[in-house]
Backbone bond lengths (Angstrom), bond angles and torsions (degrees), N, CA, C in turn:
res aa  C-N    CA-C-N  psi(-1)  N-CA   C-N-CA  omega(-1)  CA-C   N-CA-C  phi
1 X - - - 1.424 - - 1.542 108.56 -
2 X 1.695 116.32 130.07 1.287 109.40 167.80 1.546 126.49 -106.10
3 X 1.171 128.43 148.58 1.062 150.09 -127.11 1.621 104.72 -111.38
4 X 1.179 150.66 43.11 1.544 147.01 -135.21 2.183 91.27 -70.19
5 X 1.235 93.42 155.93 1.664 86.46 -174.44 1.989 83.23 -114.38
6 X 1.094 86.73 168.11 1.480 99.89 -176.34 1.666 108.81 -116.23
7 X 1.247 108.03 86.65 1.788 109.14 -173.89 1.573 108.51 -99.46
8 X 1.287 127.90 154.12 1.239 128.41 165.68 1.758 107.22 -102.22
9 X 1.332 120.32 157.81 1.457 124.59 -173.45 1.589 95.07 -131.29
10 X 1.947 110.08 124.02 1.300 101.29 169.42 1.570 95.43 -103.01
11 X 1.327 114.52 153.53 1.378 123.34 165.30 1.455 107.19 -98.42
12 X 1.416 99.64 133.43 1.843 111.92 179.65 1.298 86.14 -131.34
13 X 0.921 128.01 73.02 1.846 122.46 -170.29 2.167 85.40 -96.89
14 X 1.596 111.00 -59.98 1.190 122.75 -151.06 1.630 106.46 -73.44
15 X 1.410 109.80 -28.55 1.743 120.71 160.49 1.191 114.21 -55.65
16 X 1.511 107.61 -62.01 1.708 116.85 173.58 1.321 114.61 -48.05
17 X 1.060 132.77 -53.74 1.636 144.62 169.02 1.203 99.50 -47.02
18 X 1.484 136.08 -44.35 1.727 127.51 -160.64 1.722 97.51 -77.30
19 X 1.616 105.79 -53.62 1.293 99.95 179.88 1.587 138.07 -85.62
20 X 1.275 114.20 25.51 1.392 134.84 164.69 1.435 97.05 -87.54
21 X 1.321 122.34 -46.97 1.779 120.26 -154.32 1.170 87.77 -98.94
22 X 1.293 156.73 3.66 1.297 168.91 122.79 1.894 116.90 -24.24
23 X 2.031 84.02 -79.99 1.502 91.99 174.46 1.611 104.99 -54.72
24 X 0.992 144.80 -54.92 1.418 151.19 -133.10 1.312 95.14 -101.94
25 X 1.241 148.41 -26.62 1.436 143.71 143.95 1.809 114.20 -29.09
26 X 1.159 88.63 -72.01 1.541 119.99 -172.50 1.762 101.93 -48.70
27 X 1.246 102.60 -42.33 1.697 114.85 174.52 1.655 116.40 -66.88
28 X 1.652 111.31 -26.75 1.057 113.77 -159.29 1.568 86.92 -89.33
29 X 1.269 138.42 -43.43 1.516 159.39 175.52 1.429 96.93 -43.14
30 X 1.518 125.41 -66.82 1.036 132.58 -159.82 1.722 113.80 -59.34
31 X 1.584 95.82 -46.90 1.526 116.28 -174.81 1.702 109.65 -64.89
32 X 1.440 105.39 -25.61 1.467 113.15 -160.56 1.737 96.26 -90.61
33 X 1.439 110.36 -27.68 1.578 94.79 -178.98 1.640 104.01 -102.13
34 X 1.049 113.03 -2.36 1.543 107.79 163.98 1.787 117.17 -57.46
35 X 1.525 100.31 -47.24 1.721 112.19 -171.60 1.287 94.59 -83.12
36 X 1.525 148.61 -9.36 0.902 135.55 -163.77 1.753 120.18 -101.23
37 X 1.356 97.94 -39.08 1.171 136.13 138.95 1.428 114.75 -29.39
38 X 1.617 126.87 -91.92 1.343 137.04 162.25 1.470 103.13 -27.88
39 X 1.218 127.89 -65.00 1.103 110.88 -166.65 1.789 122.46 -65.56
40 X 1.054 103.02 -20.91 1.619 103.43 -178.41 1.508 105.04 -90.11
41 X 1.139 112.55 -0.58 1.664 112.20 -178.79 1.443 97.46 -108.73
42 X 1.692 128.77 -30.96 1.568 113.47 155.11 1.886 120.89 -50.22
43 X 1.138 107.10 -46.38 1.172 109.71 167.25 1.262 131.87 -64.65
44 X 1.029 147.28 -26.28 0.825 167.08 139.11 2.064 127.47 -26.51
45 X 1.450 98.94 6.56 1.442 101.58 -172.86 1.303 98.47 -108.21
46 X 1.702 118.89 134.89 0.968 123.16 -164.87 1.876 126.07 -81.78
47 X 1.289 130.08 120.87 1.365 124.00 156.48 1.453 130.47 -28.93
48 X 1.270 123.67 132.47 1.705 107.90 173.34 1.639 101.80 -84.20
49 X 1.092 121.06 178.93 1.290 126.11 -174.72 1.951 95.67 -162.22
50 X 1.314 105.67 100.33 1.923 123.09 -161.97 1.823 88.60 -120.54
51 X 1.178 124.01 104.92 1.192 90.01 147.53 1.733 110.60 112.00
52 X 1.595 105.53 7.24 1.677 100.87 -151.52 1.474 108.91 67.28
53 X 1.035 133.36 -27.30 1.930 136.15 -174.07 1.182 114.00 -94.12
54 X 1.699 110.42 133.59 1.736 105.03 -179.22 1.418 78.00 -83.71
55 X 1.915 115.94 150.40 1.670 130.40 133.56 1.551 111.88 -111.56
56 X 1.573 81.46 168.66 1.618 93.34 177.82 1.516 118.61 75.65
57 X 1.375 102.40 39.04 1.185 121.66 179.77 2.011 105.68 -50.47
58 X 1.480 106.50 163.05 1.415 110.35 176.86 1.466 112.22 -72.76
59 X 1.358 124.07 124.16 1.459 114.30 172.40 1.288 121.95 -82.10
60 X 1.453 108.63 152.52 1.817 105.82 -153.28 1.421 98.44 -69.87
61 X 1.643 108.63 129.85 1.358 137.60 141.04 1.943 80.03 133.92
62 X 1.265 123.89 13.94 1.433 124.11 168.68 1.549 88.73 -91.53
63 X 1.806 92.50 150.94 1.788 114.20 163.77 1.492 106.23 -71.16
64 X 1.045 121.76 144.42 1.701 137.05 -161.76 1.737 91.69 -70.15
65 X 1.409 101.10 148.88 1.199 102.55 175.38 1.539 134.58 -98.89
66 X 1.158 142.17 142.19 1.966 147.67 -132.66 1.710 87.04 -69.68
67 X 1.346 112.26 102.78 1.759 100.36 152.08 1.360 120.47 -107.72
68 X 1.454 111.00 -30.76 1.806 107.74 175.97 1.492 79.74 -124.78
69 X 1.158 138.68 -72.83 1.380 142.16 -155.46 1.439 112.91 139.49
70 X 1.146 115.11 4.92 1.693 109.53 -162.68 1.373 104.87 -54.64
71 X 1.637 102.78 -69.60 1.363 99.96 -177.37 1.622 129.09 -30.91
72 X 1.070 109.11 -49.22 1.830 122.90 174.51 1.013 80.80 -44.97
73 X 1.563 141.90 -97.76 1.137 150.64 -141.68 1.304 129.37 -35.05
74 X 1.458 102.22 -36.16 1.233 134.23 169.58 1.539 149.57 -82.06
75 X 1.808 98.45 -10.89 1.427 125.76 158.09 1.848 101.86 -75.09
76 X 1.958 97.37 133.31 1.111 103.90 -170.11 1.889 102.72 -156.17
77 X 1.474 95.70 141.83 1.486 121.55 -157.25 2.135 103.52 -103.39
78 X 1.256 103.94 136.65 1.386 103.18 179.59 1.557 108.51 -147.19
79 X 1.270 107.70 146.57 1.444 101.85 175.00 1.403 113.21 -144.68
80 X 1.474 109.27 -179.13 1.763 107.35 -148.50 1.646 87.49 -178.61
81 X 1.920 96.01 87.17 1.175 111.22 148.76 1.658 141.79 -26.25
82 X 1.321 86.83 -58.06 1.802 107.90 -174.95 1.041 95.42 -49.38
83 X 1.181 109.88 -59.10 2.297 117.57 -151.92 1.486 109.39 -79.32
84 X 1.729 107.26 -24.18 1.423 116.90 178.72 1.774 111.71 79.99
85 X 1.742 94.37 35.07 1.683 92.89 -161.08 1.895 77.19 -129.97
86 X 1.971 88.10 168.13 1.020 120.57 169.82 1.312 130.52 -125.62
87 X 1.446 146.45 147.53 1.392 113.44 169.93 1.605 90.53 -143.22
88 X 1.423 116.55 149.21 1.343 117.49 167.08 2.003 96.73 -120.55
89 X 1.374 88.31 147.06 1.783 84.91 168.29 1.499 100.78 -178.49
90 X 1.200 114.93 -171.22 1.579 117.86 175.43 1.391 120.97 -74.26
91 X 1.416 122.81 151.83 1.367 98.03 159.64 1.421 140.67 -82.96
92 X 1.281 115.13 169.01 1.493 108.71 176.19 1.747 123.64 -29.55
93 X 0.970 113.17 141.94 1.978 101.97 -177.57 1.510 127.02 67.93
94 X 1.445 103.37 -6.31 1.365 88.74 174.72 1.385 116.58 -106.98
C-alpha cells in the first residue's frame, strides 16, 4: 500500500526574480565603478615638466600622461536600469 504525503508548495518565483535582478544590478554598479575608477587613476600619472618642456612622454599603447587634467575630467560613467546596462567613456568633445 502507498502512502501519498500531503505537502503544500509556496511559490517565491516573483521574490526570486526581484532578487536576482537586484544582485546583478548591484554587480553591474559595482563593475562599472571599478573601470571607472581604474581609469581615472591610469590617467592620472603625472608629466615632468624640466625646462619649460614636458619629458617622458607616454609610450605608444601607454595612457597619456596628467598635464592639466582635462582629459580625467572628462571620462564619464552612465547607467540605465531598464536595459540593465552600463557604459563608461569620455565625454562628448573631448
Amino acid at each position: 500500500m502507498t502512502t501519498l504525503v500531503n505537502a503544500n508548495l509556496t511559490w517565491n518565483g516573483d521574490k526570486a526574480k526581484q532578487l536576482v535582478i537586484e544582485s546583478g544590478w548591484e554587480g553591474i554598479q559595482r563593475a562599472t565603478e571599478f573601470l571607472f575608477r581604474h581609469l581615472q587613476q591610469a590617467l592620472n600619472k603625472p608629466n615632468v615638466l624640466v625646462s619649460r618642456r614636458w619629458i617622458a612622454s607616454a609610450p605608444p599603447g601607454q595612457p597619456p600622461r596628467l598635464r592639466t587634467g582635462w582629459l580625467r575630467k572628462h571620462v564619464q560613467r552612465e547607467y540605465d536600469k531598464s536595459a540593465m546596462s552600463a557604459r563608461v567613456g569620455l565625454a562628448a568633445g573631448a
